[in-house]
C-alpha positions as CSV (number, residue, x, y, z in Angstrom):
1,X,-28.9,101.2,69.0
2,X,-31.7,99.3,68.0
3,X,-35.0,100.4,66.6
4,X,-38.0,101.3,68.5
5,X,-40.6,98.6,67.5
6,X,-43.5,100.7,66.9
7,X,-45.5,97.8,65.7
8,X,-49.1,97.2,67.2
9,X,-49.3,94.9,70.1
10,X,-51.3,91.7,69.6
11,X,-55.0,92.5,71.8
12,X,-54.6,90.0,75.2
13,X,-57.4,87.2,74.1
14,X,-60.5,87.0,76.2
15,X,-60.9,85.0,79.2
16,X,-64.5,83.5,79.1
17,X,-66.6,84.5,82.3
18,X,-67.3,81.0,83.8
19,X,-63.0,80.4,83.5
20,X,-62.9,83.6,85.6
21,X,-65.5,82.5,88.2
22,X,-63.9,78.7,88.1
23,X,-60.6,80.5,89.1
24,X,-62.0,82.8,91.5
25,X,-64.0,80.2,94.0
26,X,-61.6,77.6,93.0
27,X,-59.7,78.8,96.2
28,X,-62.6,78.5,98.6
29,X,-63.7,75.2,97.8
30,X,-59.9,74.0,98.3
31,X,-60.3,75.5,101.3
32,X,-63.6,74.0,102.2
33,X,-62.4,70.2,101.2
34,X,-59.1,70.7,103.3
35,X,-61.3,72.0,106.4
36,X,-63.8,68.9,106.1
37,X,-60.5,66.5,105.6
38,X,-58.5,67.9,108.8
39,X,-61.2,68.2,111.0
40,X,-62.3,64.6,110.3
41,X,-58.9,63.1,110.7
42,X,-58.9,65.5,114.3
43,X,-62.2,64.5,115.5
44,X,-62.2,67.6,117.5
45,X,-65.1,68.8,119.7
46,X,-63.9,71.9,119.2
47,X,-63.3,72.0,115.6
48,X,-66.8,70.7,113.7
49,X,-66.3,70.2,109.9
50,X,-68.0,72.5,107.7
51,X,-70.9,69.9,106.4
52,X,-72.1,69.9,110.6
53,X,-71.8,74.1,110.6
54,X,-73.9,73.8,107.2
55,X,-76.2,71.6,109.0
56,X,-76.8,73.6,111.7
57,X,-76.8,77.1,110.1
58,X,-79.7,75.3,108.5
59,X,-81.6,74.4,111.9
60,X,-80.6,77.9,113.1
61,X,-82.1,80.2,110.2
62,X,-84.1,78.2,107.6
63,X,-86.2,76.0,109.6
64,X,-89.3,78.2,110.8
65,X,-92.7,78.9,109.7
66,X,-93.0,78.6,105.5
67,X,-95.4,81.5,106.5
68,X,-92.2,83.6,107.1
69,X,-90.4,82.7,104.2
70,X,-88.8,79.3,106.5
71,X,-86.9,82.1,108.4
72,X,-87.0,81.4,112.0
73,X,-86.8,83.3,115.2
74,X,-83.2,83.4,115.7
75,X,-83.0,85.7,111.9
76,X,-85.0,88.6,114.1
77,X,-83.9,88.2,117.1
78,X,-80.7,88.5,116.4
79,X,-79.2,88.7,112.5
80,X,-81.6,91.3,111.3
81,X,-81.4,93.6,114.5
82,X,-77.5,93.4,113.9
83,X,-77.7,94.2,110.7
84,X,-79.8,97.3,111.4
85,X,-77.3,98.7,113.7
86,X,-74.6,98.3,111.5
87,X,-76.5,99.8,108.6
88,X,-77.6,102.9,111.1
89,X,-74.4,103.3,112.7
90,X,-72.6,103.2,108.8
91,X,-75.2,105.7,107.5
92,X,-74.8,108.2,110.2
93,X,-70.9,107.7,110.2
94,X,-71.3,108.6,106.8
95,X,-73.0,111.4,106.5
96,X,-71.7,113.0,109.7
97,X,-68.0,112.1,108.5
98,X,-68.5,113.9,104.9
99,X,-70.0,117.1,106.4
100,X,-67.6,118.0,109.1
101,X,-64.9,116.9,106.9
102,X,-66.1,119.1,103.8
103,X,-66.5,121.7,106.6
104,X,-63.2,121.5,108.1
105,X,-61.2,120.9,104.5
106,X,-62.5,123.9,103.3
107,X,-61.6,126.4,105.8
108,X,-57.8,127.0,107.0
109,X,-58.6,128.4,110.4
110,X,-61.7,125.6,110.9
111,X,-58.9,123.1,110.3
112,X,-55.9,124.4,112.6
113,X,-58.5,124.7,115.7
114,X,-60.2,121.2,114.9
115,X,-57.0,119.3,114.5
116,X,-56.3,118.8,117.9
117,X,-59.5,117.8,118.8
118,X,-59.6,115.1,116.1
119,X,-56.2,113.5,117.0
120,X,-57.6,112.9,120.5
121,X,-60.6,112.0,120.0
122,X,-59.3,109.2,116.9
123,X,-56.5,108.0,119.7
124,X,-59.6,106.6,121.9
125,X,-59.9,102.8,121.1
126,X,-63.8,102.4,120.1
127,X,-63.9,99.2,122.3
128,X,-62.4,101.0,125.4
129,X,-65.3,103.6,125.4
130,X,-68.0,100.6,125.9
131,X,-67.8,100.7,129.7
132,X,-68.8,104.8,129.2
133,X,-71.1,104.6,126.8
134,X,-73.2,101.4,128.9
135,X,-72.8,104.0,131.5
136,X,-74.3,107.0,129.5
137,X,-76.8,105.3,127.3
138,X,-77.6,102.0,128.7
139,X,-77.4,98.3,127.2
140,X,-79.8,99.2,124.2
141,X,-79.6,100.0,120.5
142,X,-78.2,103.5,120.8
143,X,-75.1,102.4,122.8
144,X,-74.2,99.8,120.2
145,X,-74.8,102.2,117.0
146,X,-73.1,104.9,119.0
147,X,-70.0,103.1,119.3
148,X,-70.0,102.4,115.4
149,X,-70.6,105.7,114.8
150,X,-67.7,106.7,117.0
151,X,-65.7,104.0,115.3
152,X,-66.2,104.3,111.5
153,X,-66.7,107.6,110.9
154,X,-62.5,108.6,110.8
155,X,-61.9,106.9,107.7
156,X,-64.4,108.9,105.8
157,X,-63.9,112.2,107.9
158,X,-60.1,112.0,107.0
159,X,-60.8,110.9,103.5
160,X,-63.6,114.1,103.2
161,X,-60.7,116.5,104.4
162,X,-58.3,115.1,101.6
163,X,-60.3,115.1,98.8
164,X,-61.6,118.6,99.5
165,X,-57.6,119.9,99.7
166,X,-56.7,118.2,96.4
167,X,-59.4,120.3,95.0
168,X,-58.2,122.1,92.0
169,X,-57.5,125.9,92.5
170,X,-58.7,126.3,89.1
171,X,-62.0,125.4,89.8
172,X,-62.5,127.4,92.7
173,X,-61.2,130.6,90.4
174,X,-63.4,129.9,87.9
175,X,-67.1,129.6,90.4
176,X,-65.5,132.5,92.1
177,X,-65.1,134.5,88.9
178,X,-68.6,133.1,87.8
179,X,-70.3,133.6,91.3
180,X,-71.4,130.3,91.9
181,X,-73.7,130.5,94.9
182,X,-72.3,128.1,97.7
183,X,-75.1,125.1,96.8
184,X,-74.4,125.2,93.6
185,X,-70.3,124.7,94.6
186,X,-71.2,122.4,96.7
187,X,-72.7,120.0,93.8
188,X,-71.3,120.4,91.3
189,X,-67.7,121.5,92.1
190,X,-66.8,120.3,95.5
191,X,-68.6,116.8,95.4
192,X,-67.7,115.2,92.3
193,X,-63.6,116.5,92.9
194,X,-64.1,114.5,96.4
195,X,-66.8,111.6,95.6
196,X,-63.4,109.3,95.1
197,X,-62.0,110.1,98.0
198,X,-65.3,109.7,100.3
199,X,-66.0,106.6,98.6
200,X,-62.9,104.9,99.5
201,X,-63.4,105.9,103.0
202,X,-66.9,104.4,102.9
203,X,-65.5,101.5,102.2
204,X,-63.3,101.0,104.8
205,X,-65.5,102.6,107.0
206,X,-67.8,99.7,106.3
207,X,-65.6,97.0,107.4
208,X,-64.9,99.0,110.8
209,X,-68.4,99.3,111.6
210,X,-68.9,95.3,110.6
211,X,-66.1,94.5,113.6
212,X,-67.6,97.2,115.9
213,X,-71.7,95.7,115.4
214,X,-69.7,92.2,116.0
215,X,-67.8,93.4,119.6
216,X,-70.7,96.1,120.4
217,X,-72.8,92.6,121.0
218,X,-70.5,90.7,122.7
219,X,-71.2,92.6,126.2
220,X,-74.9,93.2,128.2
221,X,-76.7,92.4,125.1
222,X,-79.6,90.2,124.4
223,X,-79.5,90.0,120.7
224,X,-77.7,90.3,117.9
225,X,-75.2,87.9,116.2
226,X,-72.2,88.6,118.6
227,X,-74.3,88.0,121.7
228,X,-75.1,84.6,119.9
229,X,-71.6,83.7,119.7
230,X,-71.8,84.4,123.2
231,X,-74.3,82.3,124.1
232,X,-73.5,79.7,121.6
233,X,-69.9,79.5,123.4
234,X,-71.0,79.2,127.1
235,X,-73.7,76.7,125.9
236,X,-70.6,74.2,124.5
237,X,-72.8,74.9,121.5
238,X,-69.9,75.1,119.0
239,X,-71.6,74.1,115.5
240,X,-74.1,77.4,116.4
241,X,-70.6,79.4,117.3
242,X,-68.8,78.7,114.1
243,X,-72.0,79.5,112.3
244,X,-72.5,82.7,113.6
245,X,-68.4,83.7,112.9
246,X,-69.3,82.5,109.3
247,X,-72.4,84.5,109.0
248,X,-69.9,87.6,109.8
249,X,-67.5,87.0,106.8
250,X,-70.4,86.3,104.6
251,X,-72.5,89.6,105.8
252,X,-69.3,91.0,104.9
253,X,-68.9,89.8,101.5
254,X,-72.1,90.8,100.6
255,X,-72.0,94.1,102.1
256,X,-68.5,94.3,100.3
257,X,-70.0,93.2,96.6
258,X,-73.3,95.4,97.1
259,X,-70.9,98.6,98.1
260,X,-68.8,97.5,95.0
261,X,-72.0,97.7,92.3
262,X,-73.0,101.4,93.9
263,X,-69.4,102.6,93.6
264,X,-68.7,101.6,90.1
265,X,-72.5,102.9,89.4
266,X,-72.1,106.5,90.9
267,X,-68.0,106.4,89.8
268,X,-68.2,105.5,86.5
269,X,-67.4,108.7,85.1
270,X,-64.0,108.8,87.3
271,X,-62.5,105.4,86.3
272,X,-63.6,106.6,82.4
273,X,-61.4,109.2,82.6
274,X,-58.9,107.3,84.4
275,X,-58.7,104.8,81.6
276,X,-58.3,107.6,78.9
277,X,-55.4,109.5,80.9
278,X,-53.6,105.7,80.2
């Protein structure tokens, strides 16, 4: 039987930063140059290379009035309304999503008679309630963030409910033995045992509400980057439709990466500990 080498392990050497970003975006600019390439050799009306998209994203948002920062009309009328729908509809998804499901995780009997309700109500396809709610609440902004509210807020209802059941019995013993009032449960029991499990929701919860803004637009609206692609598509206007679908990914990239900073911010203390339990 041969010996257990108990001998230190040699420390992994450090990758510099700038090899780490060259590997990182090496992908999309392969990417990029095979896009330009095959839609050159295709000459397709339908398919414009990414230097005419660039070009005309250009035209469409940062050609206006230096007095407004070059922005032009077509970044309010339609990309910063969108983007204020998604943000409302995320933010009440949110915070509706982590009170009920606090409220329903920690009570047994809230949870048996709530259960039903929330498998029916999380079968409904969001996109198939759009001919109610246009019925209900008209073609404005409250149908649209409605239906992202309705949409996004499961993944951080679900994920509210789990954390608070994972909760440590201990814990609960000990505020009940030292007579925490509720509040002060609430902050500094309840909340930071569940804060990993309602972030992770958030974050998924984002991406819903990014495809329900997106499909919220694309019927009886007048603005907003969805009705663009609309309008972009029944005008043959195809550079302005692929630009608008990129705008999308990139919105939510960005979204994705700011989410990211906040998380590892207000998490730290949780992936400290996970490190030390290695």
């Amino acid at each position: 039987m041969s010996p257990i080498d108990t001998s230190p392990k040699a420390p992994r050497p450090l990758v510099p930063r700038q090899l780490v970003s060259l590997r990182r975006y090496s992908g999309i600019a392969a990417l990029l140059i095979l896009w330009q390439i095959a839609t050159v050799w295709a000459g397709s009306f339908f398919f414009p290379t990414p230097l005419l998209i660039l070009q005309t994203a250009g035209k469409l948002w940062f050609s206006g009035d230096p007095a407004h920062l070059f922005l032009t009309d077509a970044v309010f009328r339609d990309v910063l309304p969108s983007l204020g729908r998604l943000l409302a509809g995320w933010a009440i998804a949110v915070v509706l999503g982590v009170t009920i499901g606090l409220a329903i995780g920690g009570s047994r009997r809230l949870a048996e008679a709530a259960q039903p309700v929330l498998e029916f109500l999380r079968a409904l396809p969001s996109p198939a309630l759009i001919p109610v709610f246009l019925i209900l609440l008209g073609t404005d902004s409250t149908m649209r963030i409605t239906l992202i509210v309705m949409g996004s807020i499961w993944p951080v209802l679900l994920n509210s409910i789990e954390g608070i059941r994972t909760l440590d019995p201990a814990q609960t013993d000990m505020a009940r033995v030292f007579r925490l009032p509720p509040h002060a449960r609430l902050t500094r029991i309840v909340l930071p045992a569940t804060m990993p499990h309602i972030f992770a929701g958030m974050r998924v919860s984002l991406a819903i509400a990014i495809i329900l803004m997106v499909v919220s637009e694309l019927v009886a609206s007048s603005s907003g980057i969805g009705h663009a692609i609309i309008n972009a598509q029944n005008t043959f206007q195809l550079p302005a439709m692929w630009a608008n679908v990129i705008l999308i990914a990139l919105l939510g990239i960005s979204l994705n990466g700011l989410f990211s900073l906040v998380e590892n911010r207000v998490l730290y203390w949780h992936r400290a500990a996970r490190r030390l339990q290695k």
